[in-house]
N, C-alpha and C positions, 0 to 999 in steps of 0.2 A: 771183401768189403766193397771192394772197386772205387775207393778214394784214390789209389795211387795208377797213373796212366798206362798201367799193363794190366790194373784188375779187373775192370768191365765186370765184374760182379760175377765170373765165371765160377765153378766148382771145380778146381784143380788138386788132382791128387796126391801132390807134392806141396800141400802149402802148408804144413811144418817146417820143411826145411826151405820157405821162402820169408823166413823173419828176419834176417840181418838183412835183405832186401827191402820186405816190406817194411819196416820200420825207418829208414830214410826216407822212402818213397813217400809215405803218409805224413811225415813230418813234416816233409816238403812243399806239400801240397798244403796242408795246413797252415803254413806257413807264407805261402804265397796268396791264399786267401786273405789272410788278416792284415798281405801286404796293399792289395789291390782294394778290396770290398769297402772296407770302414772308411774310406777318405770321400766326402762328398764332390770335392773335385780335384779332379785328374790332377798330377803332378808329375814330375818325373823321378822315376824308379830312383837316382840319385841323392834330389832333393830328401825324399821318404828317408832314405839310408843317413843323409849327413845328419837331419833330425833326430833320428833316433841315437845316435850316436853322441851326440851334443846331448840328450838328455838325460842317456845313461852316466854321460860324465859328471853332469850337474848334481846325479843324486847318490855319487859315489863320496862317500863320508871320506875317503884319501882325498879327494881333492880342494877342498876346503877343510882346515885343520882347524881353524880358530870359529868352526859353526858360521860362518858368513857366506853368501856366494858367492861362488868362484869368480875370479875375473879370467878376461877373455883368454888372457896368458896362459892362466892355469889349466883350461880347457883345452886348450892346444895344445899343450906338452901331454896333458891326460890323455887325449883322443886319437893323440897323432896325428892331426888335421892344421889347415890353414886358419889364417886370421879371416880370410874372406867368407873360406869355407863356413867357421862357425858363425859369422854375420848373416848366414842365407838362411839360419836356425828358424828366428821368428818372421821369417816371409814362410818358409812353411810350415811354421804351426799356423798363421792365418790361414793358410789354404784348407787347411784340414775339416775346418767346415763354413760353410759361404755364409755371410753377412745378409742379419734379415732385411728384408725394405724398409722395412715398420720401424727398423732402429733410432731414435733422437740423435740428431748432430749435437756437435758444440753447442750448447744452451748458451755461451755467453756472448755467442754471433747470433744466431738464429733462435726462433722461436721454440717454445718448449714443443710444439706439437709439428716443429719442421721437422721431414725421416729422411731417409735416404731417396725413397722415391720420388717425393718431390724436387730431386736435383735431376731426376729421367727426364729426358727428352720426348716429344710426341709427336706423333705423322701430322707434318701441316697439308693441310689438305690445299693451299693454295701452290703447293708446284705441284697440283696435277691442274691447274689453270693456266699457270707457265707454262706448263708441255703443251696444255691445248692452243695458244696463243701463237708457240713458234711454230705447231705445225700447221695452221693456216696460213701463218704470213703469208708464205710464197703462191697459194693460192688465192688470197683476195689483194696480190699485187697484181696479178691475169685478167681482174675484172676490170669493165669500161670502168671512169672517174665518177660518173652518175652512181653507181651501184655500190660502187666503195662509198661511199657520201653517204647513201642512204642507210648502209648497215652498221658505217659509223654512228651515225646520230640515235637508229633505234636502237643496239645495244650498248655501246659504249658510254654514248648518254642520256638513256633510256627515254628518248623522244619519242612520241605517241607516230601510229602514223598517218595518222590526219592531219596532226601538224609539222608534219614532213610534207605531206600534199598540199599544204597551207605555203609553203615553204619554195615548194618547185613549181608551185601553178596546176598540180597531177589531182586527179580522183586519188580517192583512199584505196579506193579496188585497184588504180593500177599501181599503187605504190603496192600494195600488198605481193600484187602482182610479180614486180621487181624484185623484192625481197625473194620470194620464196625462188623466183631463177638463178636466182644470183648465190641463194645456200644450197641448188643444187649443185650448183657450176662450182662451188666450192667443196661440196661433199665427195664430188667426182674425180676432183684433181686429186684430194686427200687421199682417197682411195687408189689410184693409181700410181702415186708416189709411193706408198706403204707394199703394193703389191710387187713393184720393182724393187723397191726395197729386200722384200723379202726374198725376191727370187734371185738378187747378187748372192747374198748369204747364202741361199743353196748351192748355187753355183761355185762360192769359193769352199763349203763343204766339202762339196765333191771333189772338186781340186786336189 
């Protein structure tokens, strides 16, 4: 059959008198599927066992005599387990299969149509602005006080640059001028710091 991990499906001569064998084998196997497979997330081997264990007790007609369910007591003496133990029961029956997004919260907080997703978080796109921010500081500290001025006012406070040449006495062409030396000179440094950068990291790699 090659369910069991020595059959590979082979045609063995002897496999009449491999049934008190093969019969554990494939049990076991079968058994460890339906241990593994049907749970959509992962738990530990443990957890699975104290569950199942906790819920054979719960539906054993000895342990509740008066038709009611059992309390935690009676589970314990029934199961042979701890108080703790059977506390960990319904943390994993939720495991057993994951909570949809689309689920409605408490209605009597939130709105009928608030789910679980809208409590998800989402990528703010402004700390990749923050990153880009600190990693020029240190290059438009390098430039003269003219050029830092200049590319303060035109990005920072979106100054035209005419009226930045209005502003310093300058043509618009050479402010223009400024500007674009001044986002080499800072494109350059960026570049050279990242490239050191990188090559300590090799360096301590290699190490």
């Amino acid at each position: 059959m090659g369910v069991g991990p020595d059959g590979q499906g082979e045609d063995r001569p002897d496999a009449v008198g491999q049934g008190p064998f093969a019969i554990p084998a494939i049990t076991g196997e079968l058994k460890r599927h339906f241990r593994d497979h049907p749970w959509d997330v992962h738990v530990p081997r443990r957890t699975q066992e104290l569950r199942n264990k906790v819920r054979k007790a719960i539906r054993e007609p000895s342990t509740a005599l008066d038709g009611r369910p059992p309390t935690v007591a009676q589970i314990v003496e029934h199961a042979c387990l701890t108080e703790e133990e059977v506390a960990r029961e319904p943390e994993a029956l939720e495991n057993y299969r994951p909570l949809s997004l689309d689920v409605a919260l408490d209605r009597s907080v939130h709105h009928d149509d608030y789910t679980l997703l809208d409590t998800l978080g989402a990528a703010d796109d402004r700390f990749g602005l923050v990153e880009n921010r600190e990693t020029v500081k240190p290059a438009l500290a390098k430039l003269p006080e003219r050029e830092r001025r200049i590319l303060y006012w035109r990005f920072f406070k979106d100054v035209t640059q005419s009226a930045i040449a209005a502003e310093l006495g300058l043509s618009q062409m050479h402010v223009s001028r400024l500007i674009s030396r001044a986002l080499a000179r800072v494109r350059t440094e960026v570049e050279q710091h990242q490239a050191g950068q990188d090559t300590g990291r090799e360096d301590r790699a290699a190490a």
